[in-house]
N, C-alpha and C positions, 0 to 999 in steps of 0.2 A: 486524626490528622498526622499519620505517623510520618510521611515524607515530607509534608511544609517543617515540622518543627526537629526533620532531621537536616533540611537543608536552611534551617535559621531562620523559616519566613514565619516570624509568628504575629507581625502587624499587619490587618485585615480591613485598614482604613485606608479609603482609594486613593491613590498617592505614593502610598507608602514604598520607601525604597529601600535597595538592601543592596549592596555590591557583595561580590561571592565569585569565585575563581573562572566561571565563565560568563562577570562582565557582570554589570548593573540589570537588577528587574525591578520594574514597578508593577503594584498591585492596580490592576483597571477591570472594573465591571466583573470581580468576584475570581480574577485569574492571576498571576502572576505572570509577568511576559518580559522578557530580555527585551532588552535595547542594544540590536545589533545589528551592525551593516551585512550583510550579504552581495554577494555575488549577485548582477544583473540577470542571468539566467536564472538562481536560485531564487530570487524577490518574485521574479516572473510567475514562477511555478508555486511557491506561497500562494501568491495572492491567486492563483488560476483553481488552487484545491479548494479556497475558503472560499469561493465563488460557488464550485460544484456541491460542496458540503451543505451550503445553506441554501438551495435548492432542496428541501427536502420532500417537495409535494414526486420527486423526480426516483424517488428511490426507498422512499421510506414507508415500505406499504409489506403485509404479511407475503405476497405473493412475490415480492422483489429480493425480500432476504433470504425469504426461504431455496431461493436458488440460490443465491451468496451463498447461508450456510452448510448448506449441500457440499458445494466446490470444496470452503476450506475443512470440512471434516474428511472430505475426503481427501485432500492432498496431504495435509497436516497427520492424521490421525488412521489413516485405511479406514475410513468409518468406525474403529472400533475405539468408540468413547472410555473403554477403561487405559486410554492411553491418556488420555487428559487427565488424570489424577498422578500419575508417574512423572510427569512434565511439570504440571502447576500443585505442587501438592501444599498441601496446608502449611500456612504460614510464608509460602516462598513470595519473594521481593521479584516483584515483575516491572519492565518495562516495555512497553509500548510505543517503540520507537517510530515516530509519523503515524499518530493514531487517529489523525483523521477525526471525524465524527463519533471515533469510536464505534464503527458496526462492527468492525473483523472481529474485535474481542470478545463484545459482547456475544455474536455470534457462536463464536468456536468456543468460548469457556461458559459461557450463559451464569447458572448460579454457582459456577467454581469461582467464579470470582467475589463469591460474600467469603472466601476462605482463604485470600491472600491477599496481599499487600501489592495493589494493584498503582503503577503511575504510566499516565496517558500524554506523553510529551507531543507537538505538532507544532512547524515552524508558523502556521499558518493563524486564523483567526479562525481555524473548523474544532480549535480545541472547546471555544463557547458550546458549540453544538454538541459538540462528546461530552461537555456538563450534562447538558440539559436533557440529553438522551440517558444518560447513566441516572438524574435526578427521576426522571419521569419515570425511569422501570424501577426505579428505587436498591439501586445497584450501588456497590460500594465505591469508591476511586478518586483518585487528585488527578488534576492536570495542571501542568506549566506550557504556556509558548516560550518555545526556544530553537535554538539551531541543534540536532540531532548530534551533530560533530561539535558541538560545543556547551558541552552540562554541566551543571555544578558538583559535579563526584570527581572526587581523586581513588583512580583506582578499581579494583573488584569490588562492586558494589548489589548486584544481581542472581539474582538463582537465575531466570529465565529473560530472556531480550526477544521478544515480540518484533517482528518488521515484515509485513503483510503488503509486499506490491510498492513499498517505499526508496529502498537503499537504490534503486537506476535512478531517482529522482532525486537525488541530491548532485555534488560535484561529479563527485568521484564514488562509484561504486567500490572500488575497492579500498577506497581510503576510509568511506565507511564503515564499512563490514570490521575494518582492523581494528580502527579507533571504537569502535561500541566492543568489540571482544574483550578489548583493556577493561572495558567497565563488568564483565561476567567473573565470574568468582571459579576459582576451581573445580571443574563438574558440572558448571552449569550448563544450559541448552540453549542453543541461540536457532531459533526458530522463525526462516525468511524465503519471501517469494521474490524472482526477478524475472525479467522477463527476457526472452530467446530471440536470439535473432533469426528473422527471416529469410525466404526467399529474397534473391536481387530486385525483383519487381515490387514485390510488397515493399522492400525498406524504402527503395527510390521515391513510391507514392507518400507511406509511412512522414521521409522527413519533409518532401514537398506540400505536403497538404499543413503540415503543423508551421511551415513557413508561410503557407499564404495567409494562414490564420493570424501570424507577429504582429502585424501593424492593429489589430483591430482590437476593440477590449472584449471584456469576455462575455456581455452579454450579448456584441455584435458576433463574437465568435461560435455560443451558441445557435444564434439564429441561422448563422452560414453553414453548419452541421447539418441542420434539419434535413436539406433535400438530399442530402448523405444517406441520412438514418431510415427516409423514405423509400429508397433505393433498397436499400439492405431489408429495408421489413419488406418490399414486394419483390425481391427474388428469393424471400425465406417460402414469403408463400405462396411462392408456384409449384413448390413443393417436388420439385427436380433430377434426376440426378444425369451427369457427367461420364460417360464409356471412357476414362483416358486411356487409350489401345496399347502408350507405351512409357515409358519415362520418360519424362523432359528434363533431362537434368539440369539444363542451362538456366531454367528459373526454379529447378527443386520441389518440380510436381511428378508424384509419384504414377506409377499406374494404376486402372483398378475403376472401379465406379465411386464416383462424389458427388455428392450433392452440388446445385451448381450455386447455391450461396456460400459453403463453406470454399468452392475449387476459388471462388473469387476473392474470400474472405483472407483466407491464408497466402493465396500466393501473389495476390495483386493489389487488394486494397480492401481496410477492414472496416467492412460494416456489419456491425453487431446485428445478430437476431434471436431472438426466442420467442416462440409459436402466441403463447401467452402473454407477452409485455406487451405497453401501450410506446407512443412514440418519444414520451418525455423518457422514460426508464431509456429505451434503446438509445437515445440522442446523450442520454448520461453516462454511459457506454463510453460513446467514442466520444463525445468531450476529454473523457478521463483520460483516453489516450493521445488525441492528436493537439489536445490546447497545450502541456507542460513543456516548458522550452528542454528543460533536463527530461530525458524518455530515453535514456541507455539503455541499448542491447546487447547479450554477450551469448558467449558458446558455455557450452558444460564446461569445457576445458577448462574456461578463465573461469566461472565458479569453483571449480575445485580447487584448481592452484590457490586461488582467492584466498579459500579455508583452511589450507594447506599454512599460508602464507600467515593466518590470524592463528595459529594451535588452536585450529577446531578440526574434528574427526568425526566426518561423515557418519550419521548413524541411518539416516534415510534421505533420500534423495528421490523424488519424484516426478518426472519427467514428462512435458506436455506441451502441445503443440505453440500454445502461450508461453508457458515459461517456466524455470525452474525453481520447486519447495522445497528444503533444505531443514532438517533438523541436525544441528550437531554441536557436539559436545568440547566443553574449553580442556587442555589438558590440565590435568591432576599437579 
């Protein structure tokens, strides 16, 4: 229990409370969880992840992660796994900034994590689900709910900071990325995906669809998806493609031949497909993106200034039509 009894929590009786520099936690149902007001957008988008996380008939299947894993080896790592032991090396103090259910990590570090000192923070109620999922593969790790911008560390406290598709979804993207930098130690790697902004078409739909979703809750929200997601699975497979004869620049569609579910996907409105997934995986998809009220988009530019801005130094930067993965380093 090396991070509860570094952060004081060493009473395991439900109830139990403990004040600490970001704010009272009490112990509920085997977790530790801050008592903290947020922001209307940010409460939103909590509650909208621990919604999708405990869906897990929707996503938690050999054939669903193993594309997950795919992606983040590849973006993360260029496929070539002996980069995972330079990054997460023995003994290093990780955190898991919005870890979700915990699949990114378990995914991308798989058994490098029985070799570090692993904590799985999430503002949401999806950290239960990152227990139970780390419990069931018999995997190492603590989790706290809390506010990502608001931990109980003073300071450099991290070899490694984990943030996998999370930092748009809090306030302030940039406010984040700074404030968790404070908490990386000298040397350390701060390892995060964000996502890109689009063509003019695509954001226009992008924030109007995530608007008409506001008023409804989130399991009227997924049901309203569906004929979305049906949409997008029957123009995957008509199996298609697009002559674009010349550039369009005015909505940022290139020339060239395209598939006509991606010509749609990208530059008008996204609906996920892959040849193999059933319609609950696809519908999880875009859940993921058009239900959270915070769903910030930025250019390379503002990511780099961003890191610029936090003394972090770009060591990889990887670049894709979704968004941008980032490994870089705090200075010395």
């Amino acid at each position: 229990m090396f991070w509860h009894e570094k952060l004081g929590f060493t009473d395991f009786e439900n109830g139990a409370q403990i004040e600490t520099r970001a704010g009272r936690f009490t112990f509920n149902d085997g977790i530790w969880r801050q008592n903290g007001l947020y922001s209307p957008a940010q409460d939103q988008t909590g509650q909208s992840f621990a919604y999708k996380w405990h869906r897990r008939q929707s996503y938690d299947n050999p054939r669903f992660l193993e594309t997950v894993g795919q992606w983040l080896r590849e973006r993360y790592l260029d496929n070539d796994l002996d980069q995972l032991n330079s990054y997460f090396f023995d003994d290093a103090l990780v955190l898991d900034a919005g870890c979700g259910a915990g699949m990114s990590a378990s995914l991308l570090l798989g058994e490098r994590l029985r070799r570090v000192r692993y904590l799985g923070v999430d503002i949401s109620g999806a950290v239960d689900v990152a227990k139970s999922r780390f419990a069931s593969d018999g995997l190492p790790g603590e989790f706290i709910q809390a506010d990502l911008m608001k931990l109980p560390f003073s300071g450099p406290t991290f070899d490694v900071i984990l943030s996998e598709g999370v930092l748009h979804h809090t306030d302030s993207v940039a406010g984040a990325l700074k404030y968790l930098s404070g908490l990386l130690r000298p040397g350390g790697c701060f390892m995060f995906y964000v996502y890109r902004r689009k063509g003019p078409a695509r954001e226009f739909t992008d924030d109007f669809i995530r608007d008409r979703l506001r008023p409804l809750d989130d399991s009227q929200a997924w049901e309203a998806l569906r004929p979305l997601s049906r949409l997008g699975q029957a123009l995957g497979d008509l199996d298609v493609e697009v002559e674009v004869p010349e550039a369009v620049d005015l909505l940022g569609i290139p020339a060239g031949r395209i598939p006509l579910q991606r010509l749609i996907y990208w530059y008008f409105c996204k609906m996920h497909y892959q040849p193999d997934w059933d319609l609950e995986e696809l519908n999880h998809i875009n859940f993921d993106w058009f239900r959270p009220l915070n769903c910030h988009r930025q250019s390379k530019e503002e990511v780099m200034q961003w890191c610029r801005d936090s003394a972090l130094t770009i060591e990889r930067f990887n670049e894709q039509e979704s968004g941008f993965t980032v490994a870089a380093r705090k200075a010395s």
